[in-house]
C-alpha positions in Angstrom: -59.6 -10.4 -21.3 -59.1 -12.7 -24.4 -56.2 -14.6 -24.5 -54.3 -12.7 -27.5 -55.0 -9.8 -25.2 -53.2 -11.5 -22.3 -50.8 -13.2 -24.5 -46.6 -11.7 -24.0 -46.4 -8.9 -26.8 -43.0 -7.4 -28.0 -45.0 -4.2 -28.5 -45.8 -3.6 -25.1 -42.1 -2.7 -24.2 -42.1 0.5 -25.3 -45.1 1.2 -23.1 -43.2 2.4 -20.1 -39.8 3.3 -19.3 -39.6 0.6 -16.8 -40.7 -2.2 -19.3 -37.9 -1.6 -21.9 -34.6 -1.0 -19.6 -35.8 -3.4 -17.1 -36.6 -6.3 -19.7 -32.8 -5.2 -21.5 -31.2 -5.1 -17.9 -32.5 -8.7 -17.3 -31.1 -9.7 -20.6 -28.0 -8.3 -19.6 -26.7 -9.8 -16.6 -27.6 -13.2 -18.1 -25.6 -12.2 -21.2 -22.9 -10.4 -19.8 -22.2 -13.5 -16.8 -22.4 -16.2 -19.9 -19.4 -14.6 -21.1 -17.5 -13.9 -18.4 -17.9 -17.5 -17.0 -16.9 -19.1 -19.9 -14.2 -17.0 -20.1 -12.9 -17.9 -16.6 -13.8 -21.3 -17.3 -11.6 -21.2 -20.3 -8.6 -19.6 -18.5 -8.9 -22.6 -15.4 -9.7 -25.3 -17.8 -7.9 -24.6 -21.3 -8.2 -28.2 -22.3 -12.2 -28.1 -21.8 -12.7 -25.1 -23.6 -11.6 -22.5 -25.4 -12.7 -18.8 -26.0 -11.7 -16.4 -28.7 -11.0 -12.8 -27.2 -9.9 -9.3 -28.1 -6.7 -7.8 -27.2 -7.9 -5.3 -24.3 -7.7 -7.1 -21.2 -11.2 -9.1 -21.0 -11.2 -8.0 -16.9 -11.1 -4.5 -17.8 -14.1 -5.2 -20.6 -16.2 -7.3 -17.7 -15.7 -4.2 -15.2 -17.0 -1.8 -18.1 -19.7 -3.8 -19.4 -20.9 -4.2 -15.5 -20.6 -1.4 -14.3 -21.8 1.0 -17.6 -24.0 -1.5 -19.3 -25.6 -4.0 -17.1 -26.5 -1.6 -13.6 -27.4 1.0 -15.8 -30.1 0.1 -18.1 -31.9 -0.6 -14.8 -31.0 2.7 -13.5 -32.5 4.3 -16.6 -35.7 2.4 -16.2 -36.1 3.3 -12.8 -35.1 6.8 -13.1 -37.1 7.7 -16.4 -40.1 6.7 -14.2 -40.1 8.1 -11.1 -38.3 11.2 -11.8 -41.6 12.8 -13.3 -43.2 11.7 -10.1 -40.5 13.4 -8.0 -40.4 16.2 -10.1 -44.3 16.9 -10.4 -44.3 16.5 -14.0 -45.7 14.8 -17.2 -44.9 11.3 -18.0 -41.8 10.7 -20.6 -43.3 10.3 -24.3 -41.8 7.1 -25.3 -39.9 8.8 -28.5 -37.2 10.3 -25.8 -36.7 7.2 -23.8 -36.7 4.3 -26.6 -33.4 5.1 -28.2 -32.1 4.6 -24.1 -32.7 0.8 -24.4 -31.4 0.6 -28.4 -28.1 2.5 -27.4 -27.9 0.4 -24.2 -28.6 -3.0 -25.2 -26.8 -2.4 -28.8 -23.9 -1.5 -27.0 -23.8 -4.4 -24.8 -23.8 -6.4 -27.9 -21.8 -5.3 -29.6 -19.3 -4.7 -26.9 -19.6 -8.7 -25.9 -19.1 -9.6 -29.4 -15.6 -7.7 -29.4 -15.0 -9.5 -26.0 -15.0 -12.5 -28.6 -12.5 -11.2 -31.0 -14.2 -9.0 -33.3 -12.5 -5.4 -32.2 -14.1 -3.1 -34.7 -17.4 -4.2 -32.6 -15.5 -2.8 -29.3 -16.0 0.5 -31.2 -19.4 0.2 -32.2 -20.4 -0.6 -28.8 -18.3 2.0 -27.3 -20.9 4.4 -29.2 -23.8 2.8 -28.6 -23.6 3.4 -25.0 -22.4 6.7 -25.4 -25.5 7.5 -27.2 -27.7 5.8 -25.1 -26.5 7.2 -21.7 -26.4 10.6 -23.6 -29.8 10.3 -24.6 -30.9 9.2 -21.1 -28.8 11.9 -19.2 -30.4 14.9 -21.2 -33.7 13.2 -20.5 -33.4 13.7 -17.1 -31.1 17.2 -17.0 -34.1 18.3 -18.8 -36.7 17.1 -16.1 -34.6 18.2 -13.6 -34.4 22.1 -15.1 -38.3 21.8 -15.9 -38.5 21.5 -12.1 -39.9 24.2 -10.0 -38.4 23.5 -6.4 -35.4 21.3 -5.6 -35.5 17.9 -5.0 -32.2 17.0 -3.6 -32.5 12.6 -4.5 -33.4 13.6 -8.1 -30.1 16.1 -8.2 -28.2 13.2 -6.5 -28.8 10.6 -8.8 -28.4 12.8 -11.7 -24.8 14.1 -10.5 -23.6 10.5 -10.5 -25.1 9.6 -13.5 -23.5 12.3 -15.4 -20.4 10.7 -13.6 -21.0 7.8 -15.3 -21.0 9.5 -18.3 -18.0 11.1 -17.8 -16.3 7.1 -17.1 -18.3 6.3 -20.0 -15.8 8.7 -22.0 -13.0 7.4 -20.5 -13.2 4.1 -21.2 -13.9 5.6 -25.0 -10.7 8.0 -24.0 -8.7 4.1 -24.0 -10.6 2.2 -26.4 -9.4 5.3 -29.1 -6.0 4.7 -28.3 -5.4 6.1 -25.1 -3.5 5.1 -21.7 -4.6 2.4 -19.2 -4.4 5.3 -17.1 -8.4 6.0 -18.7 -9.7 2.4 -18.1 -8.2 3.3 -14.0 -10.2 6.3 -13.8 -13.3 4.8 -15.3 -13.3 1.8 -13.4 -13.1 3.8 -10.0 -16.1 6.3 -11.4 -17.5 3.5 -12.1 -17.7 2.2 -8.3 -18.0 5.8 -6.3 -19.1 8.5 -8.9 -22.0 6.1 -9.8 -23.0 3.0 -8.6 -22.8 3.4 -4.6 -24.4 7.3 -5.2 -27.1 6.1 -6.9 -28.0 2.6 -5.0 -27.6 4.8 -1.6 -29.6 7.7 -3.2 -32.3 5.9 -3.7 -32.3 3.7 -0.4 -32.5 7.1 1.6 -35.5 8.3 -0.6 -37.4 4.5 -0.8 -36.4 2.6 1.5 -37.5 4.6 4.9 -40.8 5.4 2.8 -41.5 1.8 1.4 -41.4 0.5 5.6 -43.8 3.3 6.7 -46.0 2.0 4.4 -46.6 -1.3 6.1 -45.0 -1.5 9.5 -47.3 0.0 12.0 -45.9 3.0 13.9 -42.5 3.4 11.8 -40.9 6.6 11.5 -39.1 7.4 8.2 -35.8 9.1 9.0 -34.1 10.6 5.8 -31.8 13.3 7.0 -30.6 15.1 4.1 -27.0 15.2 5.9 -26.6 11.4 5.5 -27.1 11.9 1.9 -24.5 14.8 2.0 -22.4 12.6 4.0 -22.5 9.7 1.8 -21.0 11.9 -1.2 -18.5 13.2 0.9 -17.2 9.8 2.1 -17.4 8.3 -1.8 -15.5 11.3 -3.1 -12.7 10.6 -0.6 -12.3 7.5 -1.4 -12.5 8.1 -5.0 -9.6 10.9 -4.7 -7.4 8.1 -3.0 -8.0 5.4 -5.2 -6.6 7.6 -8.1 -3.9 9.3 -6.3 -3.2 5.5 -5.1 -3.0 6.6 -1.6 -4.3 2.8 -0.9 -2.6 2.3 2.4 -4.9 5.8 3.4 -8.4 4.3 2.2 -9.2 3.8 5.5 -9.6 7.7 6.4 -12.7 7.9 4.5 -13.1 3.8 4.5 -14.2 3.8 8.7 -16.1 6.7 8.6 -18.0 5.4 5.7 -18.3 2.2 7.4 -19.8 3.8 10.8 -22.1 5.6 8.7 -23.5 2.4 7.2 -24.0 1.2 10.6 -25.7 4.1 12.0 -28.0 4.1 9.0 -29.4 1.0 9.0 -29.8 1.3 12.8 -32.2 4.0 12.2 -33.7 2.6 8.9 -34.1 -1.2 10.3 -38.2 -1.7 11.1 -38.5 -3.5 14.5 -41.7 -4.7 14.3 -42.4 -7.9 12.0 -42.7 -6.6 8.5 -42.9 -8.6 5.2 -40.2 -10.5 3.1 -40.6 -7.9 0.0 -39.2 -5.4 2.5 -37.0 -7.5 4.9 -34.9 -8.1 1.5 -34.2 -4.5 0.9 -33.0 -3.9 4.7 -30.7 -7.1 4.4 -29.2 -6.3 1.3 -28.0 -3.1 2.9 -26.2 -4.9 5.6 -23.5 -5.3 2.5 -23.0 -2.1 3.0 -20.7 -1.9 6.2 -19.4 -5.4 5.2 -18.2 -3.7 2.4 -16.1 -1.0 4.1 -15.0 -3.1 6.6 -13.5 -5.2 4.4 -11.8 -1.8 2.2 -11.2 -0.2 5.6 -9.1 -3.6 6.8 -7.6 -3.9 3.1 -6.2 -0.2 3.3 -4.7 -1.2 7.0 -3.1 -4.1 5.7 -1.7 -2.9 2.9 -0.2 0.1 5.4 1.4 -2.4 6.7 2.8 -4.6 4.6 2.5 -3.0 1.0 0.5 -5.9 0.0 -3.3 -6.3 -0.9 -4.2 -8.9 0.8 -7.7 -9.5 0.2 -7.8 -8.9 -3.1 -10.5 -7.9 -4.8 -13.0 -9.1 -2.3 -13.6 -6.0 -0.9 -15.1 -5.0 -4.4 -16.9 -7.9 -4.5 -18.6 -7.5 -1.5 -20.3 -3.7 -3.1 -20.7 -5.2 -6.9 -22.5 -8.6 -5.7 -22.9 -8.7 -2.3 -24.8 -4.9 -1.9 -25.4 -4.1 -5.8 -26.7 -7.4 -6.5 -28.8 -8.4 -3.3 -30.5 -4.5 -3.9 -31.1 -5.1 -7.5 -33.2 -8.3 -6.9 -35.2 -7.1 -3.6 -35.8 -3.5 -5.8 -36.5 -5.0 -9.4 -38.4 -7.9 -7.8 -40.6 -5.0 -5.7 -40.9 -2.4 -8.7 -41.9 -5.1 -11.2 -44.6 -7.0 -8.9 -46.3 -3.7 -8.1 -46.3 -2.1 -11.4 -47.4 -4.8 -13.1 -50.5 -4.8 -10.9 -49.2 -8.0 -8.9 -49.3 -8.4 -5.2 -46.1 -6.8 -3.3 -44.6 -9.9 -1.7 -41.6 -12.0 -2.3 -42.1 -15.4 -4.9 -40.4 -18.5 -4.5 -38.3 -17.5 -7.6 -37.4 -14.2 -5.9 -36.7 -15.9 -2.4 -34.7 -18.4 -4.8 -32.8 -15.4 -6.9 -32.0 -13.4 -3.7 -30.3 -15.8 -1.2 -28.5 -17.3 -4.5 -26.9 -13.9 -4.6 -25.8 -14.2 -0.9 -24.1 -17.2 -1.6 -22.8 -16.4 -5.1 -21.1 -13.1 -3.1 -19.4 -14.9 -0.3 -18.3 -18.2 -2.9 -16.6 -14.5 -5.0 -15.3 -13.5 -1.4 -13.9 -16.5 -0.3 -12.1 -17.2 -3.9 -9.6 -14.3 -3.2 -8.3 -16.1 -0.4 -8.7 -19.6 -1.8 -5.7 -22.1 -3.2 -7.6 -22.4 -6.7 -8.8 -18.5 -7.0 -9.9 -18.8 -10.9 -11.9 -21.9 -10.3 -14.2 -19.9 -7.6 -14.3 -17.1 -9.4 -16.0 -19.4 -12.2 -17.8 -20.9 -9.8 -18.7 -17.9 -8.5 -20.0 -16.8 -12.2 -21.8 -19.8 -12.6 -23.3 -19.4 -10.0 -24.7 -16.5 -10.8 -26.0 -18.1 -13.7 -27.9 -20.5 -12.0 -29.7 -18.4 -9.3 -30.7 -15.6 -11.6 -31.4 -17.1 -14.6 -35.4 -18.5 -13.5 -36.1 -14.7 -11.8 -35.0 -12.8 -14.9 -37.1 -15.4 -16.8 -40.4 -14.5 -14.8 -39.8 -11.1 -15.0 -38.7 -11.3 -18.4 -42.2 -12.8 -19.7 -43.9 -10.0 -17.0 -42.6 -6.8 -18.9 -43.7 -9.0 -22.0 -47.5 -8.9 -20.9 -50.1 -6.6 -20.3 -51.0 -5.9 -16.4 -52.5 -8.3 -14.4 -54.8 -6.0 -13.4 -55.7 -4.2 -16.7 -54.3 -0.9 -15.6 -52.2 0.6 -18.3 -48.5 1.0 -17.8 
């Protein structure tokens, strides 16, 4: 190839699904963090900086823009690409799926520039992602009809998207004048109705599948039960957290986390496999962490009425499991769709045990003297140890394949 041929292209974006969310997703967490740090940063350190801000509670905006902004727009690349593969169908034409990444990275700009004072854009962001997740939802209900059997991940991930949706509107629901009552409910969806469905969703379908591909002799065990299971258990939880039945979380909080155990017993390869897998398999482990951690919260708060660990448990799903999974997945999907070898880079290795530290510096800061100056820290960090992966990958979706494939 000539060089202008090789040469990072805007254009080439809109040439998959993949390229466009992933590339706004990348964007995102950098943007999204900025502002949340320096908005810590400003509450610890007044004298060292100060930050305009709207009148809704900036914690309630960081949990929105997370949860519905960030995570998602990767969830919409992933999804828009593989569901025609799962489905046995045509690839998306790129009409459908580019207003996805307009509606989703509008909105997240629009929403952070209302985190900085301007409230009209709270509103204009608050429809940008509706129409964006809209767009993507019917994208996919439509594959999904178009299908001719039943393909029980693809139905999974599109149930808790259209949960998502659904805290999408609720947010809306407070934004238009509504109770706090909405921001609640949609912060909750947020966690249960979408995020841990669809990370565990697709674990159960890839995961198993991605090992048997490279470790000699391993056996791919993807019970549809443990799927079932793993709704069930989420759904409990969910229905306590909103009847705040907290000192009872650990009804469906045990179970859940005995599940998690169980199912990376079974998943774990033991034979020597490589990094670009081993990442996926140890991000997972913060999936009992996680519920051991809710499970001892709910005890203690049994107890004594008093939540003693704060949000860490939270933490421990958002960065610990959400996090580590997003870079060992995005790193995997974006080196073998671009046509690169499937292994872990230094900036990967770099970006994913980063994210290990940046969870347990977040843990740790609910129990610390000083809690706001490790939850900036914490931020920061984040900063620091994504910022040179999303870069790479960044100037990746930017460029044509390394291998002159299309795609």
């Amino acid at each position: 190839m000539t060089r202008s041929a090789t040469a990072p292209s805007p254009g080439l974006l809109a040439v998959a699904p993949h390229r466009l969310m992933f590339f706004i997703g990348a964007g995102n967490l950098l943007l999204a963090m900025a502002w949340w740090a320096a908005w810590l940063a400003a509450q610890r350190w007044p004298g060292l900086l100060q930050l305009p801000q709207a009148s809704t509670f900036p914690g309630w905006l960081h949990a929105f823009v997370m949860q519905y902004q960030v995570l998602p727009s990767f969830f919409f690349g992933f999804l828009l690409t593989v569901f025609p593969r799962w489905l046995g169908l045509p690839d998306i034409p790129r009409w459908r799926y580019v207003p996805v990444g307009v509606g989703m990275f509008g909105g997240q700009a629009a929403m952070l520039l209302g985190a900085l004072g301007l409230e009209v854009a709270l509103v204009v962001g608050l429809f940008m992602t509706i129409a964006g997740w809209s767009a993507g939802v019917w994208i996919l209900a439509r594959l999904l009809r178009a299908e001719r059997g039943k393909t029980w991940h693809a139905r999974s991930c599109l149930a808790a998207m259209l949960l998502g949706l659904a805290g999408v509107l609720c947010f809306g629901a407070f934004l238009l004048g509504g109770s706090p009552w909405w921001v609640f409910v949609s912060i909750k969806l947020g966690t249960f109705g979408l995020l841990l469905p669809v990370y565990l969703t697709v674990a159960h379908r890839m995961f198993p599948f991605f090992a048997g591909n490279v470790v000699p002799g391993y056996v791919a065990w993807r019970p549809m039960w443990l799927l079932a299971a793993v709704w069930a258990l989420a759904m409990a939880h969910l229905a306590l957290e909103l009847a705040h039945a907290y000192g009872w979380l650990w009804l469906a909080d045990v179970p859940a986390l005995l599940l998690a155990l169980y199912a990376l017993w079974r998943w774990w390869p033991r034979r020597s496999a490589p990094g670009l897998l081993n990442v996926l398999f140890v991000g997972l482990l913060w999936w009992p962490v996680a519920f051991a951690l809710y499970a001892l919260q709910s005890l203690l708060y049994l107890q004594s009425g008093v939540f003693a660990l704060g949000r860490a448990p939270a933490h421990a799903l958002f960065i610990g499991l959400f996090g580590s999974v997003l870079v060992a997945m995005v790193s995997r999907v974006t080196q073998g769709h671009s046509g690169r070898p499937l292994k872990m880079y230094v900036l990967a290795w770099f970006a994913f045990v980063g994210i290990q530290l940046v969870a347990a510096t977040r843990i740790a800061a609910e129990l610390a003297p000083d809690t706001l100056a490790w939850q900036a820290a914490a931020a920061l960090g984040w900063l620091l140890v994504l910022a040179p992966w999303v870069l790479r990958i960044g100037r990746i979706y930017l460029s044509p394949r390394a291998d002159g494939k299309p795609g």
